[in-house]
Structure formats: structure tokens, C-alpha cells
Backbone bond lengths (Angstrom), bond angles and torsions (degrees), N, CA, C in turn:
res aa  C-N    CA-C-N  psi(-1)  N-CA   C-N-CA  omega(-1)  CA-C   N-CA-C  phi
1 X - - - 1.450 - - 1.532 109.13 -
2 X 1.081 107.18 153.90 1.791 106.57 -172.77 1.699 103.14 -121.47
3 X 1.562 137.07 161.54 0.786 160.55 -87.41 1.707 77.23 -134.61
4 X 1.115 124.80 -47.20 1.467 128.92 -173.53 1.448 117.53 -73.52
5 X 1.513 118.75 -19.59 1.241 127.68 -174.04 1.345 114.12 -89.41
6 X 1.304 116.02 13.73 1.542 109.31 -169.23 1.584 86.73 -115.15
7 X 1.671 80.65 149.19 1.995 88.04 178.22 1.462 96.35 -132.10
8 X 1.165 137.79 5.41 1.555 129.95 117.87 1.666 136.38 -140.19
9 X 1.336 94.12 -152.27 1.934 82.05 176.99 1.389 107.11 -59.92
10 X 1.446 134.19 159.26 1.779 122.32 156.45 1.329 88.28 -97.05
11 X 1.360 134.78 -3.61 2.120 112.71 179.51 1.609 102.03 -77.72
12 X 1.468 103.72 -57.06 1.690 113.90 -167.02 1.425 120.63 -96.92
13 X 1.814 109.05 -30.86 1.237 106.92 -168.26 1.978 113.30 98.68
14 X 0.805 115.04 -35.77 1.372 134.42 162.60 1.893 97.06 -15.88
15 X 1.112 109.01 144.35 1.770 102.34 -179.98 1.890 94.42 -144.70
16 X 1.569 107.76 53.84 1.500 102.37 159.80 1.864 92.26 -159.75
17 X 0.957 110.69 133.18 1.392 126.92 161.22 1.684 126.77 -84.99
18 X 1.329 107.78 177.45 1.557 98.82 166.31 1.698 101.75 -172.61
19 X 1.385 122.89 143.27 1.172 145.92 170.06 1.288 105.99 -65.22
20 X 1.397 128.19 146.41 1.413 141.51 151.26 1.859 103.22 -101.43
21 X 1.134 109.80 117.83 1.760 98.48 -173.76 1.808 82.79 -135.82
22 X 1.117 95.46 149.47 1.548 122.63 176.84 1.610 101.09 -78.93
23 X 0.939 120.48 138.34 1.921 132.37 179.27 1.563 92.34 -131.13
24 X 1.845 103.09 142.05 1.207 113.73 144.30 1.504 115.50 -148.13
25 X 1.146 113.68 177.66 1.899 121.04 -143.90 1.475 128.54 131.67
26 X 1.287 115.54 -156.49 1.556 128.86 162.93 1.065 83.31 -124.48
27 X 2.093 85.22 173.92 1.543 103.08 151.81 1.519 100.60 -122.48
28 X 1.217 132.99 174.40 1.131 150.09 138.83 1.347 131.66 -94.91
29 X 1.481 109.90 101.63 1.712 105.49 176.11 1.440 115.55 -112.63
30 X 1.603 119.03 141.44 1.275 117.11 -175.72 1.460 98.02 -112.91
31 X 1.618 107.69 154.34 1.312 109.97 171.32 1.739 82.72 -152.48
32 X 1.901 100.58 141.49 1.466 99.28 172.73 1.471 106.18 -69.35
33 X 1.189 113.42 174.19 1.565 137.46 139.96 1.757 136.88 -31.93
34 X 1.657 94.33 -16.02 1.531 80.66 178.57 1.954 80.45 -120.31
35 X 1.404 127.64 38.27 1.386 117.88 168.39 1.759 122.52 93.01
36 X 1.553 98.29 -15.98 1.919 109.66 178.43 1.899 95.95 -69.28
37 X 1.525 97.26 152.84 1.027 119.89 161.93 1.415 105.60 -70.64
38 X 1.387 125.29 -178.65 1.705 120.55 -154.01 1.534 88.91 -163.60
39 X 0.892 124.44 151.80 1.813 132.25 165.58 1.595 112.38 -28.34
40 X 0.877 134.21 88.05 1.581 122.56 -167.82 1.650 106.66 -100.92
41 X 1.322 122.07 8.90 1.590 127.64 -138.92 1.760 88.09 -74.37
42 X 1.161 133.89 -26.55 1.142 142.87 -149.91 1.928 102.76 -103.13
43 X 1.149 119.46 -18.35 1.505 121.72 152.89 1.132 135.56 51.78
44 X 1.749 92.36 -89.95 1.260 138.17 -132.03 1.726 96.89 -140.07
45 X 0.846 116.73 5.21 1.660 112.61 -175.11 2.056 97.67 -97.02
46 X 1.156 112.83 34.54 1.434 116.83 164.21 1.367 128.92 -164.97
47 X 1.604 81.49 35.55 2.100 125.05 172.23 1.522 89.48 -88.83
48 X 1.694 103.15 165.20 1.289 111.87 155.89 1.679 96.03 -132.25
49 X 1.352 130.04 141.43 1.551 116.62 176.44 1.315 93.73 -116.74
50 X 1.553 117.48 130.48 1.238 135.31 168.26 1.517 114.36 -79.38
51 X 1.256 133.30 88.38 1.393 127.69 -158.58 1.719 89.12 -77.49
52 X 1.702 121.52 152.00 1.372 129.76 155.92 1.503 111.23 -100.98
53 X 1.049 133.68 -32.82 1.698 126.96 -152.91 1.377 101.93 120.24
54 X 1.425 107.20 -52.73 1.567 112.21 -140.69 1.218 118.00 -59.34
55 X 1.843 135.74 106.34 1.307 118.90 177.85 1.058 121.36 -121.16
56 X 1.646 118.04 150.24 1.474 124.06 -160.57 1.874 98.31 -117.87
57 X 1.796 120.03 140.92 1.384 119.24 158.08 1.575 108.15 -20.01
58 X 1.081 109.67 148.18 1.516 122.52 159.02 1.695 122.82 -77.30
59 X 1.731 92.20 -18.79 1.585 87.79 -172.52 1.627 102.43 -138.18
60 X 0.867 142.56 -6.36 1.665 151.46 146.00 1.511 119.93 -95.85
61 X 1.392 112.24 11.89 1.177 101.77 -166.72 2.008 155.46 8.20
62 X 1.170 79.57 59.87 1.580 100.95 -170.28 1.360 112.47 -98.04
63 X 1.278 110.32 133.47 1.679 104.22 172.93 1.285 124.70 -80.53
64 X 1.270 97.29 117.04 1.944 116.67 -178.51 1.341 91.68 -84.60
65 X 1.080 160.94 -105.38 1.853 149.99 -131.72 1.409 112.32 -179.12
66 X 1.208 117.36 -118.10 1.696 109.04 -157.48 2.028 83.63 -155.24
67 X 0.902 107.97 129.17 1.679 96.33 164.37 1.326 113.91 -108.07
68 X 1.335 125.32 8.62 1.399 118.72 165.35 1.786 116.66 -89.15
69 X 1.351 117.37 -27.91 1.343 134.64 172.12 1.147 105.68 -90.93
70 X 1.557 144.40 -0.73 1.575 154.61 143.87 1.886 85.49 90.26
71 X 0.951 123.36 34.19 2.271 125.94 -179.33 1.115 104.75 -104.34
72 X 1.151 103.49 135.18 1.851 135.01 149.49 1.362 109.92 -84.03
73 X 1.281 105.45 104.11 1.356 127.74 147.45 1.990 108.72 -1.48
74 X 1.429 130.49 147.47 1.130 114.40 -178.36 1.850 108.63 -80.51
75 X 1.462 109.73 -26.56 1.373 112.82 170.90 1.525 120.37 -69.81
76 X 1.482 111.23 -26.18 1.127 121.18 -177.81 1.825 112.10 -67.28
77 X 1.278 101.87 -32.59 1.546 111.90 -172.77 1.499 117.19 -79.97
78 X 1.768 102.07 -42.22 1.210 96.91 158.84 1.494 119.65 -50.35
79 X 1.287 105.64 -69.57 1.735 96.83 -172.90 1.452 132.30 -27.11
80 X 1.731 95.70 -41.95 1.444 102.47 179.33 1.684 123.62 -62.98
81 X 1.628 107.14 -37.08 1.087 134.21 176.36 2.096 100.57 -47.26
82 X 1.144 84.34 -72.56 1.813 90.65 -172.63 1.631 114.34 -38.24
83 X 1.505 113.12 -39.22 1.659 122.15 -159.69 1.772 85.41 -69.81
């Protein structure tokens, strides 16, 4: 089974993932003068994010596989295997 075929966790069931990716840069945050937050939407536009593949459950955090190499994790496969 490949990394794309899953439509959720097989540990928890959970149906959202998430990347850990390495960033480097600044940020820029504004805050006025009398203490308000200020438009900040723009941030992050002088990050670079190094994506890996590597993705973990959203809510058990377990590593399911790589979605750039389309892999299931070797625990991940078992699991699927057993259901």
C-alpha cells in the first residue's frame, strides 16, 4: 500500500496529518504603539521551509511515511495489513 492510499491514520483513525519541516529566516512582527496587534499576515514571507516528506498523525502522533516517496512507514503497513 502506498502513502497516498490511506484516508486515515490505521493507529488512531485520525483523518488529518501534519509535516515537521525545518524553516529558516526572520520573522517580522508589528505591534502599534498603544499595544494593538497590526496586520502581521505577511510574517513569514522571508522564511524558507525545507519540506522532508516526513508525516506524522495529527492526533497520536505517529509516523505514517513520507508523501513525497508515496511510503508507509514499516509500522504503518503493518497496521494496515492487520485491519
Amino acid at each position: 500500500m502506498k502513502f497516498t492510499e490511506l484516508e486515515n491514520c490505521p493507529f488512531c483513525g485520525c483523518e488529518e496529518y501534519f509535516e515537521r519541516s525545518r524553516i529558516t529566516g526572520y520573522v517580522q512582527y508589528f505591534i502599534r504603539f498603544d499595544g494593538e496587534e497590526t496586520d502581521n499576515s505577511n510574517m513569514y514571507d522571508t522564511t524558507r521551509t525545507m519540506p522532508n516528506g516526513k508525516v506524522y498523525c495529527g492526533e497520536c502522533e505517529r509516523y505514517l511515511g513520507n508523501y513525497i516517496t508515496d511510503t508507509l512507514s514499516a509500522a504503518a503497513a503493518k497496521k494496515v495489513l492487520r485491519k
